[in-house]
C-alpha positions as YAML, in Angstrom:
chain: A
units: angstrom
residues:
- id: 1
  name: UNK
  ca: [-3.13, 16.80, 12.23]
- id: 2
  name: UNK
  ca: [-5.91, 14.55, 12.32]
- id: 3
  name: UNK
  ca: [-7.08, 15.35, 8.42]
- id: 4
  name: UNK
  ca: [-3.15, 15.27, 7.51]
- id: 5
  name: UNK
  ca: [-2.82, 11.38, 8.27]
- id: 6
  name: UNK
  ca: [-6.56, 10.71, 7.20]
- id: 7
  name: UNK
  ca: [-5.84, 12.08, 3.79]
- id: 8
  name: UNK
  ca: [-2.16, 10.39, 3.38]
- id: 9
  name: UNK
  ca: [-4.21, 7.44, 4.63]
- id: 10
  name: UNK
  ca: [-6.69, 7.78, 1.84]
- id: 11
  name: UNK
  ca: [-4.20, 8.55, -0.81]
- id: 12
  name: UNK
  ca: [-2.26, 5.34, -0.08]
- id: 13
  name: UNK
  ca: [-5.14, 3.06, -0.14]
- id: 14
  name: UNK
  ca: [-5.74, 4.37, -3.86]
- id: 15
  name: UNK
  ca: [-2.36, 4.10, -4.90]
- id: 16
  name: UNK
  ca: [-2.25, 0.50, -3.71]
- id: 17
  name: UNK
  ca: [-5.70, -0.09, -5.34]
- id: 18
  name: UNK
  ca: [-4.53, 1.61, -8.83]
- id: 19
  name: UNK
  ca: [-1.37, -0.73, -8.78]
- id: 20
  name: UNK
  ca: [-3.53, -3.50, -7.93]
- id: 21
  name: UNK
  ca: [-5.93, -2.87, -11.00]
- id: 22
  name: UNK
  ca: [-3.15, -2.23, -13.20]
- id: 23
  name: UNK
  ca: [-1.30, -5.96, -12.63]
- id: 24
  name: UNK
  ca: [-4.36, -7.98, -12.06]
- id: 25
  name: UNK
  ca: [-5.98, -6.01, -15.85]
- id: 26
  name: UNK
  ca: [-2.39, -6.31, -17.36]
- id: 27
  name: UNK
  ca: [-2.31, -9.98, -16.42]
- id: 28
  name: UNK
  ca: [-5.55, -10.57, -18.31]
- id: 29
  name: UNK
  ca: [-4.87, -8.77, -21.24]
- id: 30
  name: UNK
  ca: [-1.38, -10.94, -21.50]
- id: 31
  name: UNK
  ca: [-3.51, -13.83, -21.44]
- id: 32
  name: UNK
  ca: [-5.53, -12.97, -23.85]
- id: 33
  name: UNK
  ca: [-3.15, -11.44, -26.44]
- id: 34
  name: UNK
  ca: [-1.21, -14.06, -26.30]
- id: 35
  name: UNK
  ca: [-3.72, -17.02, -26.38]
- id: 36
  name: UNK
  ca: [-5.65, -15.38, -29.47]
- id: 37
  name: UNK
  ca: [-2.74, -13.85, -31.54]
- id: 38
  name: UNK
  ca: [0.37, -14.65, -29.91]
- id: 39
  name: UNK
  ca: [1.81, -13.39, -33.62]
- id: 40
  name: UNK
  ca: [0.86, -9.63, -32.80]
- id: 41
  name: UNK
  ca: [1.62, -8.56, -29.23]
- id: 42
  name: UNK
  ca: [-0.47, -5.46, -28.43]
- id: 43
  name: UNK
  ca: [-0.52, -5.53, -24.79]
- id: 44
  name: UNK
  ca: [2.42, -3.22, -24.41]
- id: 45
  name: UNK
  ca: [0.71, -0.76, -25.39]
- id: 46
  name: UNK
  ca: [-2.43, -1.19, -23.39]
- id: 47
  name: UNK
  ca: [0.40, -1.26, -20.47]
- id: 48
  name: UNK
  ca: [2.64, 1.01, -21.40]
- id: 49
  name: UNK
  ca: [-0.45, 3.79, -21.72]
- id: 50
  name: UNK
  ca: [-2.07, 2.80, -18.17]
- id: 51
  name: UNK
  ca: [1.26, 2.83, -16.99]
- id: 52
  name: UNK
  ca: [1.53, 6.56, -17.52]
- id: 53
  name: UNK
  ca: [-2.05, 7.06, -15.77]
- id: 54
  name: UNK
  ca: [-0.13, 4.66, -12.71]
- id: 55
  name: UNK
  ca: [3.23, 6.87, -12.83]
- id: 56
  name: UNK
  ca: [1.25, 10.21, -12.52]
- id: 57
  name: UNK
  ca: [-1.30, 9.09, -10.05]
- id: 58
  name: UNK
  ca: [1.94, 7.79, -8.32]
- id: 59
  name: UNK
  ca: [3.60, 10.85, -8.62]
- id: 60
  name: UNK
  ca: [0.75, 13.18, -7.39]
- id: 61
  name: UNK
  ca: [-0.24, 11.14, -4.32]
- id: 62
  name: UNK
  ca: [3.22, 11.11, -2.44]
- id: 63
  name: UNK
  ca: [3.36, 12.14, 0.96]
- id: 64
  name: UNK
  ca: [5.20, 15.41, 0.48]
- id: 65
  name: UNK
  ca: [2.88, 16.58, -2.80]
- id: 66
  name: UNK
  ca: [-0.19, 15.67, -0.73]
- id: 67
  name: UNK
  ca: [0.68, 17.67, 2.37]
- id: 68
  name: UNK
  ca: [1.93, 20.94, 0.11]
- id: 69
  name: UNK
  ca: [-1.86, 20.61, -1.14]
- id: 70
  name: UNK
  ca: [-3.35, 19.98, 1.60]
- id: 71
  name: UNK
  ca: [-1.43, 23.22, 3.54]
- id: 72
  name: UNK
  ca: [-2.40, 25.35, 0.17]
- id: 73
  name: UNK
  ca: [-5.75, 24.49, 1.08]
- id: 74
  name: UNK
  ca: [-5.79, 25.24, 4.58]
- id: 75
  name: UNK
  ca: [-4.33, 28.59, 3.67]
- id: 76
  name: UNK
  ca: [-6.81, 29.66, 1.56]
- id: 77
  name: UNK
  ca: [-9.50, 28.32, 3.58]
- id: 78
  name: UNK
  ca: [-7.81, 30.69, 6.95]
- id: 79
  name: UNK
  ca: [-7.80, 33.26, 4.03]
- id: 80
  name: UNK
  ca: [-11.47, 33.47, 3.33]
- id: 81
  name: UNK
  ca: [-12.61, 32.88, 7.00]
- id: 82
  name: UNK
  ca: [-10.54, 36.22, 7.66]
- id: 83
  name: UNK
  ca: [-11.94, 38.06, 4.96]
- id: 84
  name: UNK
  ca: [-15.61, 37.02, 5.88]
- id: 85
  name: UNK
  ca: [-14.77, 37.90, 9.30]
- id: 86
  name: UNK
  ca: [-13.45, 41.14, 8.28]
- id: 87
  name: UNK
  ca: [-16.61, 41.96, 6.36]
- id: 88
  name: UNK
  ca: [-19.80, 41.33, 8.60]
...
């Protein structure tokens, strides 16, 4: 139960820190687009490609994805401990 809340733990903390990265870089890159060619806007596409990275990585880490994973992993891991055992 322990690992469960440790790893939902650890997953939030890089969703939060993704996010973070994305608006504080984003913010930047406004700035800069639009103080050295305000006549060509590129930064929606710098923005609109990390924000697919963001959306996935947002996708992947919820709570319910992570603990499927985590339960796959568990299973296999009971699954080769019994087959080891059953060997020796």
């Amino acid at each position: 139960m322990a690992w469960r809340e440790m790893t939902l733990k650890e997953e939030r903390a890089g969703r939060i820190a993704h996010a973070a990265a994305y608006i504080v870089v984003n913010a930047f890159l406004i700035f800069v687009n639009l103080y050295t060619s305000p006549g060509y806007l590129w930064f929606p596409f710098a923005m609109a490609g990390w924000g697919i990275g963001l959306a996935l990585h947002l996708f992947f880490t919820r709570a319910e994805y992570v603990l499927e994973e985590l339960k796959k992993k568990e299973a296999l891991a009971e699954k080769i401990a019994r087959e080891k055992a059953g060997r020796y």
